[in-house]
Biopython code that builds the backbone (N, CA, C, O; Angstrom):
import numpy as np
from Bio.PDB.StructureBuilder import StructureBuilder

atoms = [
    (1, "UNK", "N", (0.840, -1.182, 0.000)),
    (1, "UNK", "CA", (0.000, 0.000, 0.000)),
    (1, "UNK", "C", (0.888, 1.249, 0.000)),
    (1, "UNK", "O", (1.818, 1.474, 0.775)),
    (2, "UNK", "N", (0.454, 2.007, -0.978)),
    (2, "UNK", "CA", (1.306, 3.568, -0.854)),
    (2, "UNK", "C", (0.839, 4.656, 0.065)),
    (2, "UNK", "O", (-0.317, 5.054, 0.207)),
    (3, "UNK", "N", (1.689, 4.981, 0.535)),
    (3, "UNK", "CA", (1.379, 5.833, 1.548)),
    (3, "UNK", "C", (1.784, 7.119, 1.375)),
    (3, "UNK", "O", (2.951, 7.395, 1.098)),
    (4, "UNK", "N", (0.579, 8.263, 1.567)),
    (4, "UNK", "CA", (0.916, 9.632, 1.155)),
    (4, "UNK", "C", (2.282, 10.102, 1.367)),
    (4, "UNK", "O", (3.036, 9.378, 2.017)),
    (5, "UNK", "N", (2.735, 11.297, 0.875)),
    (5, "UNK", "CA", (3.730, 11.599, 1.229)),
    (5, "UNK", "C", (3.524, 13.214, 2.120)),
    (5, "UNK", "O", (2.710, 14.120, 1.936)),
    (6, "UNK", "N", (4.580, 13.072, 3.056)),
    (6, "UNK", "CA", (4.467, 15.042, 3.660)),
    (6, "UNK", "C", (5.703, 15.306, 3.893)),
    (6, "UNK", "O", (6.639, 14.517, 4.022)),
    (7, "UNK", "N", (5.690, 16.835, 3.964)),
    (7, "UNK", "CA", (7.052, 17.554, 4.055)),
    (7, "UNK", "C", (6.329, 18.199, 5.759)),
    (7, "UNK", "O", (5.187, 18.560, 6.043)),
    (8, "UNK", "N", (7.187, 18.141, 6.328)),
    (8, "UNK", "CA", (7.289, 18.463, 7.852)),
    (8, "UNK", "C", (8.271, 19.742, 7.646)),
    (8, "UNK", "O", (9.171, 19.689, 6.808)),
    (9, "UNK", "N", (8.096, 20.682, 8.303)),
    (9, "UNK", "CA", (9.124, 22.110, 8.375)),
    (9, "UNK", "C", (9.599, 21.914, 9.993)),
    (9, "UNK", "O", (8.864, 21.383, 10.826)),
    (10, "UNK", "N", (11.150, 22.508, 10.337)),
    (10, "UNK", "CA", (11.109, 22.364, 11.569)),
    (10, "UNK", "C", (12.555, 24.187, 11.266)),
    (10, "UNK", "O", (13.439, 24.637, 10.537)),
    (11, "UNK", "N", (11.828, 24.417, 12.357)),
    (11, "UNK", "CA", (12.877, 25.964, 12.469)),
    (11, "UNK", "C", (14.017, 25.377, 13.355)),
    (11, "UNK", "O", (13.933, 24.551, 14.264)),
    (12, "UNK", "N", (15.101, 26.019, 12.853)),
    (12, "UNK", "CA", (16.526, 25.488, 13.202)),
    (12, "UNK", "C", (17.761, 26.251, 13.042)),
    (12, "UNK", "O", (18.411, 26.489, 12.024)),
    (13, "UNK", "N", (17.969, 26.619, 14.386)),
    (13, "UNK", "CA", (19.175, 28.017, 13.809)),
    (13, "UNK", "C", (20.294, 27.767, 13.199)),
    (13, "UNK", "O", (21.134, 26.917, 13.496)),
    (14, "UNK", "N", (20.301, 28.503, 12.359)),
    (14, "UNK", "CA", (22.091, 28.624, 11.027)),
    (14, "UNK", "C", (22.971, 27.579, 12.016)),
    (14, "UNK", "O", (23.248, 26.465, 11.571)),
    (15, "UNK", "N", (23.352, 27.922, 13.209)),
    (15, "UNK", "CA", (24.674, 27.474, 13.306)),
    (15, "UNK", "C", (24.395, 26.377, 13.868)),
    (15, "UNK", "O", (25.312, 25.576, 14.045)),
    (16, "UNK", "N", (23.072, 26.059, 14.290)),
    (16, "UNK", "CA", (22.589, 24.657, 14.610)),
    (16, "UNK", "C", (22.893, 23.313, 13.415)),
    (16, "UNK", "O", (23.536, 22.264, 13.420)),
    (17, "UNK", "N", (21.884, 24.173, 12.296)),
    (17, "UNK", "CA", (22.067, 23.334, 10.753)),
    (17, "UNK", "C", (23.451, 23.379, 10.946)),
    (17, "UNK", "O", (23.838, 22.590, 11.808)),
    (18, "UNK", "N", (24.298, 24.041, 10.424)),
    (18, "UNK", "CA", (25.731, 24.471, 9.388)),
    (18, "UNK", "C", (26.196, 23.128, 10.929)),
    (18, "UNK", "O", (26.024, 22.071, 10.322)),
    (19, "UNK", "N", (26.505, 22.834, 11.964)),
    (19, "UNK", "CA", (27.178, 22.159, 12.960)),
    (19, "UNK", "C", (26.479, 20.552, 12.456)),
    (19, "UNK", "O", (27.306, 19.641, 12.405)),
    (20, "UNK", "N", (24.869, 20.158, 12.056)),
    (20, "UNK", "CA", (24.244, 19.304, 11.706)),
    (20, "UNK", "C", (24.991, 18.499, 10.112)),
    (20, "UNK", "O", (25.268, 17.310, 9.956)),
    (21, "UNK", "N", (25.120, 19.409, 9.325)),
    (21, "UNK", "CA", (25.544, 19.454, 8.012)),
    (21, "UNK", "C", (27.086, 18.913, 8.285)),
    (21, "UNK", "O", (27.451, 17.941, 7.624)),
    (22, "UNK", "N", (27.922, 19.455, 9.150)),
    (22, "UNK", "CA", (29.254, 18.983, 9.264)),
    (22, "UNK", "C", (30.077, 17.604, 10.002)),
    (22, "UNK", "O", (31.255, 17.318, 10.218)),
    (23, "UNK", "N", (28.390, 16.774, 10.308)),
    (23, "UNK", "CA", (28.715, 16.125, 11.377)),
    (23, "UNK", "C", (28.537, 14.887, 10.461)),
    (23, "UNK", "O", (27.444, 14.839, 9.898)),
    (24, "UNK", "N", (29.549, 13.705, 10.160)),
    (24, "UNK", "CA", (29.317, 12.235, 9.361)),
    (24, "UNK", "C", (27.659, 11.799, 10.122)),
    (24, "UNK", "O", (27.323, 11.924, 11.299)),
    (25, "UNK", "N", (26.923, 11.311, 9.046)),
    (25, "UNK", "CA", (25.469, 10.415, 9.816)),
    (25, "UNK", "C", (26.246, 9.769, 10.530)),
    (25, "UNK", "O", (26.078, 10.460, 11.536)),
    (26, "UNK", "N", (27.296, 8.659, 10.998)),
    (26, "UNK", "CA", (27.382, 7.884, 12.206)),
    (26, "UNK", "C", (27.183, 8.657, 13.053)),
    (26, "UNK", "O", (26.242, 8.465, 13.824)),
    (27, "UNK", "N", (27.964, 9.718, 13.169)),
    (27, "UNK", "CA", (27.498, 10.302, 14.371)),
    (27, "UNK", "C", (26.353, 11.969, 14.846)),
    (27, "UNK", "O", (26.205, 12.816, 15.727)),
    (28, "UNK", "N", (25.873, 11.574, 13.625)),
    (28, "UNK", "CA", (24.168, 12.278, 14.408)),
    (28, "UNK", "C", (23.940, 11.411, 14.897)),
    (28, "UNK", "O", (23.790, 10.298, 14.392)),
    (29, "UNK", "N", (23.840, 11.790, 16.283)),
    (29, "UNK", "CA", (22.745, 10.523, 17.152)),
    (29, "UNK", "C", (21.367, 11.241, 16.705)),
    (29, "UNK", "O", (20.490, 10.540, 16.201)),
    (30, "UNK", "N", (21.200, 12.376, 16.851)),
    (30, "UNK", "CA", (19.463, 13.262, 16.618)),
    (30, "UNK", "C", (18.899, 12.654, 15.335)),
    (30, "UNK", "O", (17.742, 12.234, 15.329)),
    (31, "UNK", "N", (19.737, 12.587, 14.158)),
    (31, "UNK", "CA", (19.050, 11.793, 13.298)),
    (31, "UNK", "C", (19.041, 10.335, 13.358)),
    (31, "UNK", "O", (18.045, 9.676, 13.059)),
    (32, "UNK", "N", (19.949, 9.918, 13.676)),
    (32, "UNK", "CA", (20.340, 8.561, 13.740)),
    (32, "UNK", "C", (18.690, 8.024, 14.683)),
    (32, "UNK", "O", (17.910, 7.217, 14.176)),
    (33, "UNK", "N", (18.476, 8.610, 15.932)),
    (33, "UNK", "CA", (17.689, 8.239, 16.817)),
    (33, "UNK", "C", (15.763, 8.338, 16.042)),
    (33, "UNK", "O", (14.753, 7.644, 16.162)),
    (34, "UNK", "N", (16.058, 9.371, 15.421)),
    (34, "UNK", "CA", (14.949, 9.423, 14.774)),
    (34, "UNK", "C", (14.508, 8.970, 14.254)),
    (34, "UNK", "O", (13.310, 8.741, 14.419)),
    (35, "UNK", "N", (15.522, 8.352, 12.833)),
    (35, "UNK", "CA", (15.192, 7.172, 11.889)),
    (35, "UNK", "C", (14.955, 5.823, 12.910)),
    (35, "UNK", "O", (13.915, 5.199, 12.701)),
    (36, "UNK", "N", (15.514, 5.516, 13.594)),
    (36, "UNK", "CA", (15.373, 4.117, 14.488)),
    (36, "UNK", "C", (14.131, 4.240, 15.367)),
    (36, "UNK", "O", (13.579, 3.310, 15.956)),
    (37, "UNK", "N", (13.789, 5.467, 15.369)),
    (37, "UNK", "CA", (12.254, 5.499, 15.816)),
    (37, "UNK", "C", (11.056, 5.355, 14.982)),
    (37, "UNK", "O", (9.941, 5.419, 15.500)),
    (38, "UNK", "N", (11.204, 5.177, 13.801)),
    (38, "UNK", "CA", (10.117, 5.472, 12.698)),
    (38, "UNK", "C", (9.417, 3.984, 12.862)),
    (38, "UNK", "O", (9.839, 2.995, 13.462)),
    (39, "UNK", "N", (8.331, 4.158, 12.197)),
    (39, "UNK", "CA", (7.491, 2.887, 12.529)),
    (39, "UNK", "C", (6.804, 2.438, 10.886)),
    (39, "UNK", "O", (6.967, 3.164, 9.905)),
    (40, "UNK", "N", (6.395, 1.737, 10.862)),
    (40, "UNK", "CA", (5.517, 1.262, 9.365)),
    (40, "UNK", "C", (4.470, 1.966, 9.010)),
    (40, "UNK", "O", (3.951, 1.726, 7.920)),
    (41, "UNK", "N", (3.879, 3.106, 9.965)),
    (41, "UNK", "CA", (3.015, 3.980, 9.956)),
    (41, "UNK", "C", (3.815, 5.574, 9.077)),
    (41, "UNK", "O", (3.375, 6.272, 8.164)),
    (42, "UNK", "N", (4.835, 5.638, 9.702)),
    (42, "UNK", "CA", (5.559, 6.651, 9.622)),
    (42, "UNK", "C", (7.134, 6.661, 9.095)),
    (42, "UNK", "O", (7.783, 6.256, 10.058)),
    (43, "UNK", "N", (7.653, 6.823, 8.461)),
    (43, "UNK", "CA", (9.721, 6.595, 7.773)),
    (43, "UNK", "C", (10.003, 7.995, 7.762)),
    (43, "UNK", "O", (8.976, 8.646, 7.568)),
    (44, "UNK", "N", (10.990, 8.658, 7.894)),
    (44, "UNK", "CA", (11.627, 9.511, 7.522)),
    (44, "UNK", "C", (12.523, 8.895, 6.309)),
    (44, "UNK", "O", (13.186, 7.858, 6.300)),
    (45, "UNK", "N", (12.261, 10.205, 4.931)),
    (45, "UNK", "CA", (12.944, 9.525, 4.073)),
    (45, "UNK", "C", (14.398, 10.685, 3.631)),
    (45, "UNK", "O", (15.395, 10.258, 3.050)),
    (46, "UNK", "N", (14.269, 11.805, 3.950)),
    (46, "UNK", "CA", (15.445, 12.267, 3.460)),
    (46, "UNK", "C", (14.791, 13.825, 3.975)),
    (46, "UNK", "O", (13.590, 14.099, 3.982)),
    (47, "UNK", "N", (15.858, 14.695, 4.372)),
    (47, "UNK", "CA", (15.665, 16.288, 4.676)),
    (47, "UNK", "C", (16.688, 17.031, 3.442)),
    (47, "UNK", "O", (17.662, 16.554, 2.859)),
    (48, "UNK", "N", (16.211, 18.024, 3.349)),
    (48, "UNK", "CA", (16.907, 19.756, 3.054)),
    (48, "UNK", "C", (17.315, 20.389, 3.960)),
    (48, "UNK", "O", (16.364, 20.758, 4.650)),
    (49, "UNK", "N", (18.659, 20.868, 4.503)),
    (49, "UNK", "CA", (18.674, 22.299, 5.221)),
    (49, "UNK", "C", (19.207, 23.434, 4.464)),
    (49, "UNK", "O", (20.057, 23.440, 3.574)),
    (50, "UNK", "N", (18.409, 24.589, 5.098)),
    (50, "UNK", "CA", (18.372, 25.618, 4.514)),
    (50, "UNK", "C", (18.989, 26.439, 5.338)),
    (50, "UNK", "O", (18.333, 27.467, 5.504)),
    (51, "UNK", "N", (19.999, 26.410, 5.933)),
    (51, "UNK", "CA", (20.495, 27.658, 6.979)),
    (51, "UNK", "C", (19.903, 29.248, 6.635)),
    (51, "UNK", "O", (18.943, 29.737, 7.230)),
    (52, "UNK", "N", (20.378, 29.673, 5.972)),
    (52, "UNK", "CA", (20.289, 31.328, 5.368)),
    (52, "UNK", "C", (18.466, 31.266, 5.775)),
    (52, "UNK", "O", (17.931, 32.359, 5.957)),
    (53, "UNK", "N", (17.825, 30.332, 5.866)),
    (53, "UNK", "CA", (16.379, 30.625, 6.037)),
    (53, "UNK", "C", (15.726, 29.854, 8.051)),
    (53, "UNK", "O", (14.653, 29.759, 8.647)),
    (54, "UNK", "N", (16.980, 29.561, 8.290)),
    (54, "UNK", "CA", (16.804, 28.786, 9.723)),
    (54, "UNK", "C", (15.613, 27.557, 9.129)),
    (54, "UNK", "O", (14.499, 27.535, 9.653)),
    (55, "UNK", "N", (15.839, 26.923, 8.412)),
    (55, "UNK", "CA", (14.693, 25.645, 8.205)),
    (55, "UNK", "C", (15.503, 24.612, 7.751)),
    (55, "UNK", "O", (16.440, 24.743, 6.964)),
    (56, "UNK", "N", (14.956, 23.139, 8.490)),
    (56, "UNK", "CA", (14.997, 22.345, 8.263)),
    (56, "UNK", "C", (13.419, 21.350, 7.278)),
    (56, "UNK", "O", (12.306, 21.160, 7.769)),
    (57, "UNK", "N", (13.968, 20.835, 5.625)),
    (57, "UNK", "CA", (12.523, 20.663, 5.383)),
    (57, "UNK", "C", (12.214, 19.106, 4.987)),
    (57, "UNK", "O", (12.789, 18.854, 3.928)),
    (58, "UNK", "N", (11.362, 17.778, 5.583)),
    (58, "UNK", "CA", (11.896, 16.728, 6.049)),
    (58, "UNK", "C", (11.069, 16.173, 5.255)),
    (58, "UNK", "O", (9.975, 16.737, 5.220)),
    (59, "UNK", "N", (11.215, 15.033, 4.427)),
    (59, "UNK", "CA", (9.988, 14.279, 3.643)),
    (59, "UNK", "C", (9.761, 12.830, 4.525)),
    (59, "UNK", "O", (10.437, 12.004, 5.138)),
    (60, "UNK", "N", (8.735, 13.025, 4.261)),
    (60, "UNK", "CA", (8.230, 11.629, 5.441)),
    (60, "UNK", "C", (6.903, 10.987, 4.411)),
    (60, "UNK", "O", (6.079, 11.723, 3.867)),
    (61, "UNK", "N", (6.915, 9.188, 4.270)),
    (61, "UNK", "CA", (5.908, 8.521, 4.384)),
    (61, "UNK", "C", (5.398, 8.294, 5.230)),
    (61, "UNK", "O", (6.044, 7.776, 6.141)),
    (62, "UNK", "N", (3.803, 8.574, 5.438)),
    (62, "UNK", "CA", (3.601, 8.332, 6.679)),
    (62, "UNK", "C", (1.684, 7.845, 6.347)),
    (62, "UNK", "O", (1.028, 8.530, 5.563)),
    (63, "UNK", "N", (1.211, 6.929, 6.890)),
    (63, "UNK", "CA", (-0.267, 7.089, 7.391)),
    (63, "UNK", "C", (-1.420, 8.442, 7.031)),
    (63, "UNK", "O", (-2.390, 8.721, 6.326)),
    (64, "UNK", "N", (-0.602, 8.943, 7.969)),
    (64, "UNK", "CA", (-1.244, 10.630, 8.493)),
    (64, "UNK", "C", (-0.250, 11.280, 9.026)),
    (64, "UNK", "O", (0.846, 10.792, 9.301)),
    (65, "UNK", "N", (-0.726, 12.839, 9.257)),
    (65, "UNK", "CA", (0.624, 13.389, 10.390)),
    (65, "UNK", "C", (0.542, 12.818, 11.721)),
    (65, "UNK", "O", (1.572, 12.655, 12.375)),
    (66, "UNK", "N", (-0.814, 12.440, 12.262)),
    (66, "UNK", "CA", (-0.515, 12.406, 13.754)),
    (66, "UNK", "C", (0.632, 11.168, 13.882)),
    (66, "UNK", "O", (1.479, 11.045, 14.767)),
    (67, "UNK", "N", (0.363, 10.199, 12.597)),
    (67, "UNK", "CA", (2.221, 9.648, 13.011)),
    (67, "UNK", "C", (3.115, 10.000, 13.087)),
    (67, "UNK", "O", (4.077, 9.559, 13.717)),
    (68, "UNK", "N", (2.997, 11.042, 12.349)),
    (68, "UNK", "CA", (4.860, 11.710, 12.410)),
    (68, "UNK", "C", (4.775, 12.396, 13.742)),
    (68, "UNK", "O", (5.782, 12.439, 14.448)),
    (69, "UNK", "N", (3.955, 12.789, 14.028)),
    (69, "UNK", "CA", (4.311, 13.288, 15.459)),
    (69, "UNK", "C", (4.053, 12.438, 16.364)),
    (69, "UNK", "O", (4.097, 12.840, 17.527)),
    (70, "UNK", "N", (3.810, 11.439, 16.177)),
    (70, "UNK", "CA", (4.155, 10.269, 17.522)),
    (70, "UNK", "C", (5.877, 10.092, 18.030)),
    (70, "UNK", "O", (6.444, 10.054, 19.122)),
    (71, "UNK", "N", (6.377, 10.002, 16.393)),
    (71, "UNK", "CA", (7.605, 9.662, 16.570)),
    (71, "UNK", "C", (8.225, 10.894, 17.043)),
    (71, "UNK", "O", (9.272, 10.501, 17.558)),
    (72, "UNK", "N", (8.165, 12.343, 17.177)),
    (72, "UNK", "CA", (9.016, 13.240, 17.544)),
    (72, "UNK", "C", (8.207, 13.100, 19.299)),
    (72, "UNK", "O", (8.776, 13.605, 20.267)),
    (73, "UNK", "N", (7.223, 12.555, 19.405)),
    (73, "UNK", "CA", (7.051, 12.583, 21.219)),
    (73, "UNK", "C", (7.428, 11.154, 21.683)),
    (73, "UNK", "O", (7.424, 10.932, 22.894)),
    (74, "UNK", "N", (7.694, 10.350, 20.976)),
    (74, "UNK", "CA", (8.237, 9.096, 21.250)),
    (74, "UNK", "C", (9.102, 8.728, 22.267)),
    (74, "UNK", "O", (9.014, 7.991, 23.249)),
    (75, "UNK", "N", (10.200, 9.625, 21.648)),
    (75, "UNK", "CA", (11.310, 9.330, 22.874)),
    (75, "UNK", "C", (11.004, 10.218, 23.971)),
    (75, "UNK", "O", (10.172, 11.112, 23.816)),
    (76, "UNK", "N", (11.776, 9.998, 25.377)),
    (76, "UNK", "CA", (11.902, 11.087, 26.132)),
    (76, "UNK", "C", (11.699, 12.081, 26.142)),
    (76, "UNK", "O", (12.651, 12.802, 25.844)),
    (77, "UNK", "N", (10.602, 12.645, 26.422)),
    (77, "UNK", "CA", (10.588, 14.034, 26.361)),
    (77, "UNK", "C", (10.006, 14.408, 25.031)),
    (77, "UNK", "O", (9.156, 15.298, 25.009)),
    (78, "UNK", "N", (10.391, 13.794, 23.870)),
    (78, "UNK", "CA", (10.395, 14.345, 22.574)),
    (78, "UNK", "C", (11.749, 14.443, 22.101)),
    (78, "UNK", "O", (12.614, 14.543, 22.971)),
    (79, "UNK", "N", (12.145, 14.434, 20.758)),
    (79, "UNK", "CA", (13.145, 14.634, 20.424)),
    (79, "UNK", "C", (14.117, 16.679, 20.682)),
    (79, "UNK", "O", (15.255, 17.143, 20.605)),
    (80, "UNK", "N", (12.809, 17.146, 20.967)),
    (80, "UNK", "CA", (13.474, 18.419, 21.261)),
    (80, "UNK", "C", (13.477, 19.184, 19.920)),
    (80, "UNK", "O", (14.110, 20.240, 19.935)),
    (81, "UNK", "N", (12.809, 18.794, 18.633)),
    (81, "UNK", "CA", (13.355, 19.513, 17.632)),
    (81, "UNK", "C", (11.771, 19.517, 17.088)),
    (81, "UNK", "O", (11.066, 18.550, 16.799)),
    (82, "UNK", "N", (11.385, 21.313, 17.039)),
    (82, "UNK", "CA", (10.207, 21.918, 17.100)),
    (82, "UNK", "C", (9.717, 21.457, 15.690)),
    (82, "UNK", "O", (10.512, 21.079, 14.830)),
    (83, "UNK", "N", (8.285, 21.510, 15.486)),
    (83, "UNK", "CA", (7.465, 21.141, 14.160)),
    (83, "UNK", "C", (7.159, 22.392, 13.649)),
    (83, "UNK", "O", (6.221, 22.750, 14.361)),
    (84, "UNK", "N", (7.326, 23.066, 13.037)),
    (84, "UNK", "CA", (6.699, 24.699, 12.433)),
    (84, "UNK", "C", (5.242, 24.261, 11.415)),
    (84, "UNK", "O", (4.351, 25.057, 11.118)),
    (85, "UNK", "N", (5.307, 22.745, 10.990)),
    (85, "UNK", "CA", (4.243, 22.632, 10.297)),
    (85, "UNK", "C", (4.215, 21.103, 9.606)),
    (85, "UNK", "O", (5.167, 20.323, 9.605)),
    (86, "UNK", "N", (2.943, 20.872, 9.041)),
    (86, "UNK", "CA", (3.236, 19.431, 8.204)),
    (86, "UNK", "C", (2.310, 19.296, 7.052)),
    (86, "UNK", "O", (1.109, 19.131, 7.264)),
    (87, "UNK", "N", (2.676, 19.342, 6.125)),
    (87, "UNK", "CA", (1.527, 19.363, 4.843)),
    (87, "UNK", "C", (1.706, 18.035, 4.365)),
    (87, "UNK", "O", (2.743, 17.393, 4.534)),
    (88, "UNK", "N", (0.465, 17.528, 3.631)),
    (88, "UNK", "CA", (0.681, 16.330, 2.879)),
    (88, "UNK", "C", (0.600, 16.832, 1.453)),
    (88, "UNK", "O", (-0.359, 17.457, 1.000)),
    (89, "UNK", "N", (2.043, 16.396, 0.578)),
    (89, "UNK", "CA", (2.266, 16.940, -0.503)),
    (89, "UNK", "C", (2.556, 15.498, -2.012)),
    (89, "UNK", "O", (2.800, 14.328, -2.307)),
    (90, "UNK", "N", (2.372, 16.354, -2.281)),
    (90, "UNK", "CA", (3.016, 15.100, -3.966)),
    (90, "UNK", "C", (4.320, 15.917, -4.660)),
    (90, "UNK", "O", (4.189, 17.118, -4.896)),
    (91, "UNK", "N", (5.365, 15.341, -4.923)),
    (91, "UNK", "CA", (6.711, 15.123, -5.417)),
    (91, "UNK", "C", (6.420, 15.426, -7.319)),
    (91, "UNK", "O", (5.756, 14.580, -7.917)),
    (92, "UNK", "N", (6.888, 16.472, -7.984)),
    (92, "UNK", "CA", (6.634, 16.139, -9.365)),
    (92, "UNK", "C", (8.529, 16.155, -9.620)),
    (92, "UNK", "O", (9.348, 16.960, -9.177)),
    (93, "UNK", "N", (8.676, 15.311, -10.224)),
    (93, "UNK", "CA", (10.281, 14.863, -10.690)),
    (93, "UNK", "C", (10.251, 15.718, -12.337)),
    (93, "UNK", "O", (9.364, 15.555, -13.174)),
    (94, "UNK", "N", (11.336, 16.535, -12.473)),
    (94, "UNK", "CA", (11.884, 16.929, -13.576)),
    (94, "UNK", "C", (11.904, 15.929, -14.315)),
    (94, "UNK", "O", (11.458, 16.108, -15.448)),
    (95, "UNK", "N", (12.405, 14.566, -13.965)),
    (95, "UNK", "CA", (12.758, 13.365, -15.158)),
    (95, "UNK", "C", (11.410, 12.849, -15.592)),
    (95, "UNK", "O", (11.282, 11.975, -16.450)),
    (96, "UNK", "N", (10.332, 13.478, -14.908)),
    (96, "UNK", "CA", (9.158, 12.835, -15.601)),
    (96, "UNK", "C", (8.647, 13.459, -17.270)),
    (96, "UNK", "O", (8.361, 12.840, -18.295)),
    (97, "UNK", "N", (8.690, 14.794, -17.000)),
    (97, "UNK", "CA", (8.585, 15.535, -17.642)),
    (97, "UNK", "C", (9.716, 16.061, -19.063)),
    (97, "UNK", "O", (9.433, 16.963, -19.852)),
    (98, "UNK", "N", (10.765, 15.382, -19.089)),
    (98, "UNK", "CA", (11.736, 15.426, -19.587)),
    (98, "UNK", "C", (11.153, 14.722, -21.141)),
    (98, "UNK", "O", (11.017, 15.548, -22.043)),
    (99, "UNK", "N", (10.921, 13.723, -21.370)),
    (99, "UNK", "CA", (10.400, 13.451, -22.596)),
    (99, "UNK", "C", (9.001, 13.472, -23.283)),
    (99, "UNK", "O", (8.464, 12.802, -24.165)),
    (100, "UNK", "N", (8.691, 14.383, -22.608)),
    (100, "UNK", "CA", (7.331, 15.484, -22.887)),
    (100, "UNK", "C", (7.812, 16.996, -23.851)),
    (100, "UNK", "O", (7.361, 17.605, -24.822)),
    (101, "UNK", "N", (8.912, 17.116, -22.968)),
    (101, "UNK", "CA", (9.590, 18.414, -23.451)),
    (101, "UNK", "C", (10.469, 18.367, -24.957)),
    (101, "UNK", "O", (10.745, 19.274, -25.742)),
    (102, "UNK", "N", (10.811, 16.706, -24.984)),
    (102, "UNK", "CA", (11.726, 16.164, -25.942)),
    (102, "UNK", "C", (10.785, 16.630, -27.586)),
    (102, "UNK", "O", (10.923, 17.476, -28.469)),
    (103, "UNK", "N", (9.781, 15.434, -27.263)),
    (103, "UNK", "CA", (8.534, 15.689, -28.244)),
    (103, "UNK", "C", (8.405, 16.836, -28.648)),
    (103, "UNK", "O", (8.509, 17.072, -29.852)),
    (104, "UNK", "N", (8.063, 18.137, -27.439)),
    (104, "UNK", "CA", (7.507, 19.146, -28.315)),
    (104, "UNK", "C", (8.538, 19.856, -29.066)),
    (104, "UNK", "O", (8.307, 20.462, -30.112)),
    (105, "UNK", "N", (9.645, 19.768, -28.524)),
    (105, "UNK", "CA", (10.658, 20.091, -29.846)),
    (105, "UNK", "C", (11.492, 19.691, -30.627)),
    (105, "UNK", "O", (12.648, 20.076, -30.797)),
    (106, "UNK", "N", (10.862, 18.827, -31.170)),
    (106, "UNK", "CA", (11.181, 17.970, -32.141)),
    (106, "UNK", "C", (10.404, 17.869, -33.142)),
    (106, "UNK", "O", (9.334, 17.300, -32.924)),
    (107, "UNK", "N", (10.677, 18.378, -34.552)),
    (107, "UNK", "CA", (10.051, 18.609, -35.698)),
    (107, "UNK", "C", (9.308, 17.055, -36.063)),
    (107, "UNK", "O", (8.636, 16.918, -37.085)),
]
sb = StructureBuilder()
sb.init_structure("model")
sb.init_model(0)
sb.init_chain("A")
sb.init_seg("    ")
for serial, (resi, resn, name, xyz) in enumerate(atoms, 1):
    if name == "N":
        sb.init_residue(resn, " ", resi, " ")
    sb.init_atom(name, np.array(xyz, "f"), 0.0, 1.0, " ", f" {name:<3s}", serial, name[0])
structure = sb.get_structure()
């Protein structure tokens, strides 16, 4: 079964990201812990950071949102890393569209 997709926003200061960005995944534990929290309801599949805009912007399969926010109150406390928002969105890929574009210019 396919499961919608959403982009989750989370505000995150420059030097928070830019320190996040410099760190190998072995050792984010914050992400590391997160992904090992995800459930069949809910995956984290890949983020954007945007320092210059303080945002972090997170794509998640999930159920619904109230899964994704199970998993950020999951652990202790919560993971500590604020939600600014969660939309359920659809993905359009450039490569889809690529031999659409071929066709129309082509005599």
């Amino acid at each position: 079964m396919k499961m919608p997709k959403y982009i989750v926003i989370h505000p995150i200061r420059k030097r928070t990201l830019e320190g996040m960005l410099k760190l190998p995944s072995e050792k984010n534990v914050l992400l590391r812990n997160l992904k090992s929290d995800c459930t069949d309801d809910a995956d984290w599949l890949r983020s954007w950071a945007v320092p210059e805009q303080e945002k972090l912007y997170c794509e998640w399969n999930a159920k619904d949102l109230e899964s994704i926010r199970k998993i950020f109150e999951k652990s202790e406390g919560g993971t500590g890393i604020e939600i600014e928002a969660i939309y359920e969105m659809q993905i359009l890929e450039g490569e889809d569209f690529k031999e659409k574009v071929i066709e129309a210019i082509q005599p």
